[in-house]
N, C-alpha and C positions, 0 to 999 in steps of 0.2 A: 056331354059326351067327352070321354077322355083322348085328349090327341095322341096319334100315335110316337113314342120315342124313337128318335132319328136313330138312326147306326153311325154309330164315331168310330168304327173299326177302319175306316179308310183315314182317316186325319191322325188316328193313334199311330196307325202303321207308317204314315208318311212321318213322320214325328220320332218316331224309332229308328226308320233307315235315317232319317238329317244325323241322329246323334251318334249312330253307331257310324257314317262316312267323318264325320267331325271326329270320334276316337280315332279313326283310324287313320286320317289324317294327323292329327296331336302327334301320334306314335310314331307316324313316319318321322315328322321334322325332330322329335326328341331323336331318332335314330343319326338322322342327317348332319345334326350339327353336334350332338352329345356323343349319342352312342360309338358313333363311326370316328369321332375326333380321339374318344378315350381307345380304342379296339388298336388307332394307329400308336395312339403311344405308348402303346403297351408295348408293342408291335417293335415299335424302334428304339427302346430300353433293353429288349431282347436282343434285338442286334449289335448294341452298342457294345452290352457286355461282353457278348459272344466274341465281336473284334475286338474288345483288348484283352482277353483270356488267350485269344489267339498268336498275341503277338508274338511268342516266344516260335510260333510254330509257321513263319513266314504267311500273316496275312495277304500276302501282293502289295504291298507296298512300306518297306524299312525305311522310308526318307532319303535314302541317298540319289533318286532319278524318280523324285515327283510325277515328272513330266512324260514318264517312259510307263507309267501307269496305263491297266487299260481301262475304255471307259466304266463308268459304274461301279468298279472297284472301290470299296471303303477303303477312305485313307485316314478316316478319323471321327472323332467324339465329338460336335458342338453342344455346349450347355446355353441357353439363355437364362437369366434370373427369370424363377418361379417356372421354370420349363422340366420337361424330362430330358434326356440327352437323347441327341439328333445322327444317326450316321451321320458322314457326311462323305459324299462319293466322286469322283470323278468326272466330270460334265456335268451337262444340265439338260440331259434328256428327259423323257417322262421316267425315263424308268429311276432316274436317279435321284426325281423329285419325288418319287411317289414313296411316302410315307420316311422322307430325308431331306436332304439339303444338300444342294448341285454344288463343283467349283468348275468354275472359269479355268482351265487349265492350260490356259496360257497367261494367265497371272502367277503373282508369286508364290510358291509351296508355302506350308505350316511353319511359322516363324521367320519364313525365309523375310532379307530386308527387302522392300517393297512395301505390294498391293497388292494382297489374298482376296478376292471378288467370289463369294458366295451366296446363293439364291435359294429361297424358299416361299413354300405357297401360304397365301390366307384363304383357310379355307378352313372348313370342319376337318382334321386329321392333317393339315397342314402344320411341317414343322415353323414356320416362322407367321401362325394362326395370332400369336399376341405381340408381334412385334413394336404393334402402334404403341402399347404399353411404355416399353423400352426407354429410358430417360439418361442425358448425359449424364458420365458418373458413375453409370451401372457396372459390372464387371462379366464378362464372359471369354468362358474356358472353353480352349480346342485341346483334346485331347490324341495323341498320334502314339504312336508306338516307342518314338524318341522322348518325347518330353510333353509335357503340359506346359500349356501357352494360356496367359491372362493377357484379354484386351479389355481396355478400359475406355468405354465411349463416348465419345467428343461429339459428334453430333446426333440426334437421336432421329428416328427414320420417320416418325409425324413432320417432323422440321423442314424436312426435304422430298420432294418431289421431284422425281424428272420425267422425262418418257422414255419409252421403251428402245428407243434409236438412242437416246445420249451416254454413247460408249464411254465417255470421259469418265466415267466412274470407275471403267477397269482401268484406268491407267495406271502405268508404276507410280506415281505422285498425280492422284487424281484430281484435275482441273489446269493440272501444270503440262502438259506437253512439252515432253527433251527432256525434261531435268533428271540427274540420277538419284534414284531415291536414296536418303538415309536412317529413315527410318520405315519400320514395320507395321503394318495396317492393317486392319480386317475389315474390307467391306459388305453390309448386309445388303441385299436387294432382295424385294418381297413386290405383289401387286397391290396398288394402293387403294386401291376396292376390291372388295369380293366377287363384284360382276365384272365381267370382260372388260378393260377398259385398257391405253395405253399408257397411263400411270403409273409409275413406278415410285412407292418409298424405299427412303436409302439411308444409311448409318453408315457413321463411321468412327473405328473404334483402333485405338494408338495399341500396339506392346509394353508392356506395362512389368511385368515378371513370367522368367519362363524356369520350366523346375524339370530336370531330368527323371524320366519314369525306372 
């Protein structure tokens, strides 16, 4: 007597939804960390242009009263090597990080002498997503409406660690309290993980050549 054939329409069909939640899954995280990373820098290559096209037609800020900026306002272009160009805006709210790069606006303006303390995310669509990269020696360009500024960096932000309280890195000569600065800095700060943590990586990068636009 012939046994009856079992029905595998239940094992096929559980077998089907696993793969089709697993694509759809795949697709998300290709969104999350590729798609959404590429969309912001598209994103802020557009704006970047758009503020130096601008210049001539009073972007909100000609360099002369950095500090009279208001917040969020683009004040300029950061490049990092192998990077798109990053606005880079006035404070360090979300809005100013979201798909750019905050300043500390009580440190010093674009070339000014001092300590320029600038912040960015690691994250998918985070302007400062490959910081860890970043090696002493490398070069990066802020671009402003007055001039193009080349920093060239001294310590690279894998190297250094701090936490999220150790303000000493905004300072005018960072780690020196009181001293008057004589020379020009560009400080990076990024999170030094991707998950919440108070970690902070940090760069820092000397004036090096600056060239009127």
């Amino acid at each position: 007597m012939t046994e009856p054939t079992p029905k595998r329409w239940p094992f096929r069909l559980a077998v089907a939804l696993v793969a089709a939640a697993f694509a759809v899954a795949a697709a998300f995280g290709w969104w999350r960390f590729w798609g959404a990373g590429l969309q912001a820098a598209s994103r802020a290559s557009s704006e970047s242009s758009a503020y130096l096209s601008a210049c001539q037609l009073d972007p909100g800020f000609n360099g002369a009263d950095a500090h009279a900026v208001a917040a969020d306002v683009t004040i300029g272009v950061l490049t990092l090597p192998g990077s798109t160009a990053w606005p880079v805006r006035a404070g360090v709210s979300n809005a100013a990080l979201d798909g750019g790069v905050g300043w500390y606006q009580q440190t010093a303006a674009p070339g000014q002498v001092g300590n320029m303390a600038v912040v960015g995310q690691r994250a998918a669509g985070g302007a400062f997503d490959g910081i860890l990269k970043l090696n002493a020696g490398d070069t990066i360009t802020l671009q402003t409406c007055l001039a193009t500024y080349t920093y060239t960096l001294v310590t690279s932000p894998r190297d250094l660690t701090v936490q999220s309280d150790d303000d000493w890195v905004l300072g005018a000569v960072p780690g020196a309290s009181g001293l008057m600065p004589t020379d020009t800095w560009l400080t990076l700060i990024a999170n030094q993980d991707v998950r919440p943590s108070p970690d902070r990586a940090v760069g820092f990068a000397k004036l090096t050549a600056t060239s009127p636009r």
